[in-house]
C-alpha positions as CSV (number, residue, x, y, z in Angstrom):
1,X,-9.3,1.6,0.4
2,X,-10.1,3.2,3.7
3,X,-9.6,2.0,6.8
4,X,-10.8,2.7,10.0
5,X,-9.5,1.4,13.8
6,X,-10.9,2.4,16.8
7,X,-8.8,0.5,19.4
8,X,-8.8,0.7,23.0
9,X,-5.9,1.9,25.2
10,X,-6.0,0.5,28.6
11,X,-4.4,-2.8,28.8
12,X,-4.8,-3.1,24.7
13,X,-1.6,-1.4,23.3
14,X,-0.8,1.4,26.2
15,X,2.0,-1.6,27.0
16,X,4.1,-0.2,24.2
17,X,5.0,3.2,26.0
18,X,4.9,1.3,29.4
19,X,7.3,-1.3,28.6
20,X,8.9,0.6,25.9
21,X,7.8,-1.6,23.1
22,X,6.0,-2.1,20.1
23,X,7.7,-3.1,16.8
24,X,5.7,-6.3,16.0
25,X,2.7,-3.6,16.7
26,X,4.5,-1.0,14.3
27,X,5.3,-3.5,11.6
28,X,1.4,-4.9,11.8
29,X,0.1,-0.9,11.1
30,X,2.9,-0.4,8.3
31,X,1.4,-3.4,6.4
32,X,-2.1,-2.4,7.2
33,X,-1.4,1.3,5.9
34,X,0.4,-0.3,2.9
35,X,-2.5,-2.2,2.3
36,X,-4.9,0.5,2.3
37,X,-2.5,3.1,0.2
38,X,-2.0,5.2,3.6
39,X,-5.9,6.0,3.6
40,X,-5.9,4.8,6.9
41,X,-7.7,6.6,10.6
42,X,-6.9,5.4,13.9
43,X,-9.5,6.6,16.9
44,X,-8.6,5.7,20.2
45,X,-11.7,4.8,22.3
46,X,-12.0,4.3,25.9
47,X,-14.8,3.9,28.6
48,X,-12.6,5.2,31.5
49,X,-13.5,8.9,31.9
50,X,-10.1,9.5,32.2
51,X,-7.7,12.3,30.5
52,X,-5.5,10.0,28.0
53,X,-4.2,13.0,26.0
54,X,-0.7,12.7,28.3
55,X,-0.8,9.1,27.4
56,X,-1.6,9.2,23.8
57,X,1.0,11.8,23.3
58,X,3.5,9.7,25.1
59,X,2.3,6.6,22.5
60,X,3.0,9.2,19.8
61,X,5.9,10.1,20.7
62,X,7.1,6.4,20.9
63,X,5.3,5.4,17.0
64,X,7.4,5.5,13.9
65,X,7.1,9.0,12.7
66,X,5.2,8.4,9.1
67,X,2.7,6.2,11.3
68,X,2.0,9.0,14.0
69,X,-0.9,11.2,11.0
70,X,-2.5,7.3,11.0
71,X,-3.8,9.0,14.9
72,X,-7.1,10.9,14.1
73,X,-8.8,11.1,17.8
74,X,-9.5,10.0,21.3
75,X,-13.6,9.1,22.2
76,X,-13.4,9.1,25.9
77,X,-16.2,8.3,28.7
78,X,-17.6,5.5,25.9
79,X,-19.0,7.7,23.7
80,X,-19.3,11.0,25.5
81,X,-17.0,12.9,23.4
82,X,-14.4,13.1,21.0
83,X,-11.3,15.0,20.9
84,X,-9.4,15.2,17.2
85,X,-5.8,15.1,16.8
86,X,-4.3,17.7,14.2
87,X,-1.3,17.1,12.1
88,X,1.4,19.9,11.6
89,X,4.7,18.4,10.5
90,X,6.0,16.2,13.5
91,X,4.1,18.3,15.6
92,X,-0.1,18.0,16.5
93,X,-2.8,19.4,19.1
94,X,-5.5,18.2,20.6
95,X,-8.9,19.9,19.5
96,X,-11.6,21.5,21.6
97,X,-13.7,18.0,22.4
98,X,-16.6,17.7,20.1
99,X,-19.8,16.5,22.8
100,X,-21.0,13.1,21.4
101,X,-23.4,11.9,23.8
102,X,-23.0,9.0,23.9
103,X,-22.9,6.2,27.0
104,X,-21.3,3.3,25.7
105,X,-18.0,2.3,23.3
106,X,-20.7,1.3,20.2
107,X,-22.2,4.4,21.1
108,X,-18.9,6.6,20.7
109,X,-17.9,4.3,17.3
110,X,-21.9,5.2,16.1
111,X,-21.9,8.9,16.6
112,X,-18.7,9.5,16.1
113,X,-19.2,7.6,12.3
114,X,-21.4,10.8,11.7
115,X,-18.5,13.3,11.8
116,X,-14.9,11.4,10.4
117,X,-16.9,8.9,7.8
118,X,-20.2,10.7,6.8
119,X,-20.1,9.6,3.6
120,X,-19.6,6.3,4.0
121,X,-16.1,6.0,2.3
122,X,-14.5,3.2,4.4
123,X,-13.8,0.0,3.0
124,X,-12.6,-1.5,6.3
125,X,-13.8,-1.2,9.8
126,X,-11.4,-2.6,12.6
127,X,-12.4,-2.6,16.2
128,X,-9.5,-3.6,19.2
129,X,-10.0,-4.1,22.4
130,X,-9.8,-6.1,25.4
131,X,-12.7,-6.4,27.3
132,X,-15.7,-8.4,26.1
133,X,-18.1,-6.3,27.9
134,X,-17.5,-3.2,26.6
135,X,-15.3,-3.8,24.0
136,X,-16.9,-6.5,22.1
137,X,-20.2,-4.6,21.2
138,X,-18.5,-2.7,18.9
139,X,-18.4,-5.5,16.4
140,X,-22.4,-3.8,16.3
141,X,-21.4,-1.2,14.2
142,X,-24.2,0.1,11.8
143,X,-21.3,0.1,8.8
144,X,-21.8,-0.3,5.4
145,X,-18.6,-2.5,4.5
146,X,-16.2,-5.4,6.0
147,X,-15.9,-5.1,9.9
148,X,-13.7,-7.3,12.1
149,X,-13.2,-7.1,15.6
150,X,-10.2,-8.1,17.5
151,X,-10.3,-9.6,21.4
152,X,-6.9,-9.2,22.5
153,X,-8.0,-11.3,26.4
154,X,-10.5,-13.6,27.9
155,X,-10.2,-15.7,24.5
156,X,-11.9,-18.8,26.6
157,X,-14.6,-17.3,27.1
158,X,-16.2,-15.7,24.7
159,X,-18.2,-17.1,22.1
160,X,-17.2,-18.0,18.0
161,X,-18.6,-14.6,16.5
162,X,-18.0,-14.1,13.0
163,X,-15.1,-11.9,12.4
164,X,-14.1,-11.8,15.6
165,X,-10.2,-12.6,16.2
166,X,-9.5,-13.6,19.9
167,X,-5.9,-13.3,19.9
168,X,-3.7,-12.8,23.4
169,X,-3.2,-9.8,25.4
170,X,-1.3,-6.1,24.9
171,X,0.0,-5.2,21.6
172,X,1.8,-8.4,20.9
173,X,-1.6,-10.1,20.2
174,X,-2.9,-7.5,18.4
175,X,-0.2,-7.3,16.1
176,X,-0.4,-10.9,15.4
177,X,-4.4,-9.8,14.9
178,X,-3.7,-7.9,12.3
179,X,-1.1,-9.3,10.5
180,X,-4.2,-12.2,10.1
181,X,-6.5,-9.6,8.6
182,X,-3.6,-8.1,6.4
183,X,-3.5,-11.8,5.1
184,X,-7.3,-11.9,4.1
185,X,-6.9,-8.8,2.8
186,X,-3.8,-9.7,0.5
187,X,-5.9,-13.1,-0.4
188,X,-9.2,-11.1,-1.9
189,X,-6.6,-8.8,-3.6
190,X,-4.9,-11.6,-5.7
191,X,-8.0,-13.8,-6.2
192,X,-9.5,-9.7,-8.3
């Protein structure tokens, strides 16, 4: 079953390596990727345009080792470009960016589609963030299987959307995110 995350950065998980944190985030992945047999891609998206490879790598760094390959790619600027992440050993590169074109975070998660899931293989979709302006569009997502998103901020505001999890801020409440989507999961596994 493959699964695919695009999850935001800024003031979504980039707490872990600030505060030096991170297991209930670590332990939430490990049951995901257990879940899904390992056939699991994490994309890190942002709007800023901003360099995050320094960032990323720090994250890296700070991951449990098996879960560090989970780390396909950064789309930055929305969905300007994408940069892939290749796996040798314990050690990876960044790739030349790949132009996108896009404008927007749907934008980068649309285009980007075309290149790491062309065939349509994923049986999951999962979109983090924090920000329900850009963020929150995601949930948009042209995808031909199961999507949620997960709000990690500004819960009070924003709207009952189905499969949308507003949860509380940084890692902590995206853990505790997907630890509720690991439960569905394990529920429409035991009722096949």
């Amino acid at each position: 079953m493959k699964t695919i995350i695009y999850i935001d950065f800024n003031n979504t998980i980039e707490d872990i390596y600030l505060k030096r944190r991170g297991y209930k985030y670590f332990n939430a992945i490990s049951r995901l990727a257990n879940l899904c047999q390992d056939n699991l891609e994490i994309y890190v998206i942002t709007k800023a345009n901003v360099t995050l490879e320094d960032d990323v790598t720090n994250f890296l760094f700070m991951c449990p080792n098996y879960q560090r390959v989970f780390y396909k790619g950064i789309i930055k600027n929305g969905g300007e470009e994408l940069t892939l992440i290749e796996h040798n050993g314990e050690k990876f590169t960044f790739s030349k960016p790949i132009s996108l074109g896009g404008k927007t975070k749907l934008d980068g998660v649309e285009l980007s589609r075309k290149i790491i899931d062309k065939d349509n293989s994923a049986s999951l979709y999962l979109f983090i963030g924090d920000d329900k302006d850009n963020d929150l569009p995601m949930i948009k997502a042209n995808v031909k299987c199961k999507k949620y998103m997960i709000l990690a901020n500004n819960r009070r505001f924003i709207p009952n959307i189905e499969n949308v999890i507003k949860t509380t801020k940084h890692s902590y409440g995206v853990a505790t995110a997907i630890q509720k989507v690991c439960e569905e999961m394990e529920e429409k596994n035991e009722k096949q």
